[in-house]
N, CA and C atoms as an extended XYZ file, in Angstrom:
168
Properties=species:S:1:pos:R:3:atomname:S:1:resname:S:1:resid:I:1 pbc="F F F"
N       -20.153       30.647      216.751 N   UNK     1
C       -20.914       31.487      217.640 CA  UNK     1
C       -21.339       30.683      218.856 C   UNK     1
N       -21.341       31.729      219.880 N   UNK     2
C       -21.835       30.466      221.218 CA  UNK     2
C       -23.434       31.087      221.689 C   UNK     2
N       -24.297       29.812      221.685 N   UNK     3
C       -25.679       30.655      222.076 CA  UNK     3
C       -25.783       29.606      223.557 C   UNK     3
N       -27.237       30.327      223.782 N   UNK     4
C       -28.135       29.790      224.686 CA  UNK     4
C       -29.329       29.481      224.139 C   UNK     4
N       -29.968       28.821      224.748 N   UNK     5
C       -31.340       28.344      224.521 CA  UNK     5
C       -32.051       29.186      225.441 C   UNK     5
N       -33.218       29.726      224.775 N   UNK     6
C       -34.526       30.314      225.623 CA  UNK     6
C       -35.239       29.312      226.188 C   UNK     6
N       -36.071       28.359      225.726 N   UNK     7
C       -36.774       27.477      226.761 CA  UNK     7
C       -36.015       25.979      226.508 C   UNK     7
N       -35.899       25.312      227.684 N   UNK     8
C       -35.927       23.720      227.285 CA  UNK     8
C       -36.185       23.088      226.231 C   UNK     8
N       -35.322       21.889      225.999 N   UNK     9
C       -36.147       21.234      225.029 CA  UNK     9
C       -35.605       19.774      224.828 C   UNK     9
N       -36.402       19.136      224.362 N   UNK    10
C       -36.599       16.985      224.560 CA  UNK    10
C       -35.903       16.687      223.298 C   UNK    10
N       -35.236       15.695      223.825 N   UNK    11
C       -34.688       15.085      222.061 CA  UNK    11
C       -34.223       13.919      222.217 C   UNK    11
N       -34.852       13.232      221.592 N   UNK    12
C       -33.896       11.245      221.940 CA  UNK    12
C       -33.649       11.306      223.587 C   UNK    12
N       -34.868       11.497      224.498 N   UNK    13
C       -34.826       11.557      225.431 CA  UNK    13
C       -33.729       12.021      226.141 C   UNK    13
N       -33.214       13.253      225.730 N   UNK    14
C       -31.939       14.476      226.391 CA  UNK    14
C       -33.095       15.707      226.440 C   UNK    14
N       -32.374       15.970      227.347 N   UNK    15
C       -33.131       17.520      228.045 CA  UNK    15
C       -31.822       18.399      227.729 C   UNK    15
N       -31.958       19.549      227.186 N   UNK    16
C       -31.475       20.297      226.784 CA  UNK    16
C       -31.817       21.526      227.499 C   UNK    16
N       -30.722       22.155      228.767 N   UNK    17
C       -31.204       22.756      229.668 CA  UNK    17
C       -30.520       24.265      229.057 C   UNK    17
N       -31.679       25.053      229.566 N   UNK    18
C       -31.041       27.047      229.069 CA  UNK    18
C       -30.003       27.340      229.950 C   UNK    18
N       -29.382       26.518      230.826 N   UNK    19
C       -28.395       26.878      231.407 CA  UNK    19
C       -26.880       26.638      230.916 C   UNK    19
N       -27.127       25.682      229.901 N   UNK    20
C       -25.542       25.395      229.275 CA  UNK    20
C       -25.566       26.436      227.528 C   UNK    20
N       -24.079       26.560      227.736 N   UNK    21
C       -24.021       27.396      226.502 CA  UNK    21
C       -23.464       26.171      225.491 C   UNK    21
N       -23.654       26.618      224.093 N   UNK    22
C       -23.448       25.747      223.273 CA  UNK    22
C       -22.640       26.285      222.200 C   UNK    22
N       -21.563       25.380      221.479 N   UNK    23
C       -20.980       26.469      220.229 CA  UNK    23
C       -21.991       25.932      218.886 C   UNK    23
N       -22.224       27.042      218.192 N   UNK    24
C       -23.257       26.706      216.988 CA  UNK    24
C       -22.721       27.138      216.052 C   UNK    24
N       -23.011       26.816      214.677 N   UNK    25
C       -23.080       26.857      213.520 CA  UNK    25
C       -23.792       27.310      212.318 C   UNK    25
N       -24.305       28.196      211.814 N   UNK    26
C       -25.520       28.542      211.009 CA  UNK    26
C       -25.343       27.502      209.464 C   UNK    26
N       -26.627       27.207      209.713 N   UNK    27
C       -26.691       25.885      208.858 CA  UNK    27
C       -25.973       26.763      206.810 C   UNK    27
N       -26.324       27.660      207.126 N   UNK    28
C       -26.316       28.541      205.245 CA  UNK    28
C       -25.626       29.866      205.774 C   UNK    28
N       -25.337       30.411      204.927 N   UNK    29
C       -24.490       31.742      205.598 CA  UNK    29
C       -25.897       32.975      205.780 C   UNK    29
N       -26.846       33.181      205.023 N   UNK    30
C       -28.173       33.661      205.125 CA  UNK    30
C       -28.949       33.239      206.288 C   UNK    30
N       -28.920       32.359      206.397 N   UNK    31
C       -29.825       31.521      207.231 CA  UNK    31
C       -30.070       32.005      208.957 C   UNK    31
N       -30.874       31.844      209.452 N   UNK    32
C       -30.508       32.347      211.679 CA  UNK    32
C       -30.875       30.723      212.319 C   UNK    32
N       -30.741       29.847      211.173 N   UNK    33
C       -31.298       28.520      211.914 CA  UNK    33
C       -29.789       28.256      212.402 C   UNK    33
N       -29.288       27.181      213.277 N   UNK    34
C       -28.390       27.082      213.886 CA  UNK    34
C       -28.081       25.515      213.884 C   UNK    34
N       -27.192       24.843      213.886 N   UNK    35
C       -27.239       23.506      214.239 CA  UNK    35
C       -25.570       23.319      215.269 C   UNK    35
N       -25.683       22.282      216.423 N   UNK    36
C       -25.090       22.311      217.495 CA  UNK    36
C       -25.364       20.915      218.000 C   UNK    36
N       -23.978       20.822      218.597 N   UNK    37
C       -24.145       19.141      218.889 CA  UNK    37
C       -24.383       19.478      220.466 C   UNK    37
N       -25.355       18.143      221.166 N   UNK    38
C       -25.016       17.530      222.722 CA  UNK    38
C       -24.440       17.147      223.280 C   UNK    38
N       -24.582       17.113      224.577 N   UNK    39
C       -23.460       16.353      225.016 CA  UNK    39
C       -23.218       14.697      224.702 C   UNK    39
N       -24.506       14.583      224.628 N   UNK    40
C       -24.510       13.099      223.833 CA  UNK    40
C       -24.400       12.425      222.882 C   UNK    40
N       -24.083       13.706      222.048 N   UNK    41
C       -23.367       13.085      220.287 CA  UNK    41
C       -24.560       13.452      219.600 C   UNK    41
N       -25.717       13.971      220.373 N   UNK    42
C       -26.954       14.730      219.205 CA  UNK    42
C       -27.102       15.893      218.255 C   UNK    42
N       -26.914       15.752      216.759 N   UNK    43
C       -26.796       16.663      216.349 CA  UNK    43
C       -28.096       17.498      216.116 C   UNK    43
N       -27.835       19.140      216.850 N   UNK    44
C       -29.375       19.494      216.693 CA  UNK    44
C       -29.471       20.859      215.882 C   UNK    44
N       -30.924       21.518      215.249 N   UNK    45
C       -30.908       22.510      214.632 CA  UNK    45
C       -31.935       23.303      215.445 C   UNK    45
N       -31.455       24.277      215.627 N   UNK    46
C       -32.419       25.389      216.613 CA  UNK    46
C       -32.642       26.467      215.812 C   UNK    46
N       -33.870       26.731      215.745 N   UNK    47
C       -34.454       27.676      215.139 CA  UNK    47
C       -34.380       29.329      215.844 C   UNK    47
N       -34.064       30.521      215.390 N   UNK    48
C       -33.810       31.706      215.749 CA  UNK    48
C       -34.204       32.222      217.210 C   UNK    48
N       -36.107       31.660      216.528 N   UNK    49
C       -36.645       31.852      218.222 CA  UNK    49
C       -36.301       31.212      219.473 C   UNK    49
N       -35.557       29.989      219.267 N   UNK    50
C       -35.576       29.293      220.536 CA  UNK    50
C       -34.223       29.637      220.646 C   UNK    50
N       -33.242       30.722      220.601 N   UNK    51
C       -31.678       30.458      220.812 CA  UNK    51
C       -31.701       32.362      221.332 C   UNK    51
N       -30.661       32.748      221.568 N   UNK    52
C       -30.316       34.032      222.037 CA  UNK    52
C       -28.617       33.471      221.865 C   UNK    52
N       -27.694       34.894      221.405 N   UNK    53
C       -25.937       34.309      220.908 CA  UNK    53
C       -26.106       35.343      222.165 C   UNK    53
N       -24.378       34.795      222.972 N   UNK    54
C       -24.158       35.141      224.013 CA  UNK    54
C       -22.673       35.492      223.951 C   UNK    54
N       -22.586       36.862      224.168 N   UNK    55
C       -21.477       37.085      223.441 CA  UNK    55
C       -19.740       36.735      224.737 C   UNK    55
N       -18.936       36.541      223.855 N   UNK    56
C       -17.519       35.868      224.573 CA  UNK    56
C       -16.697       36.860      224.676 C   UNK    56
């Protein structure tokens, strides 16, 4: 699935801007948590509220 991020967000000093789309993964098949790598090799898990899927 490809999302966006609703607000910014900090991580190992990367800014993670709502302007790039990302391909994600749902961590459990139940689950709306998401996990998605950076551009910097950060692997991250975004929680429902902070993501919106953007459809292709």
């Amino acid at each position: 699935m490809k999302i966006k991020l609703i607000k910014e967000l900090t991580i190992n000093n990367e800014c993670i801007s709502t302007e790039e789309t990302f391909e994600a993964k749902k961590i459990k098949p139940r689950s709306s948590t998401v996990e998605l790598t950076t551009l910097q090799g950060n692997v991250v898990r975004v929680f429902h509220y902070e993501y919106e899927e953007v459809l292709s």
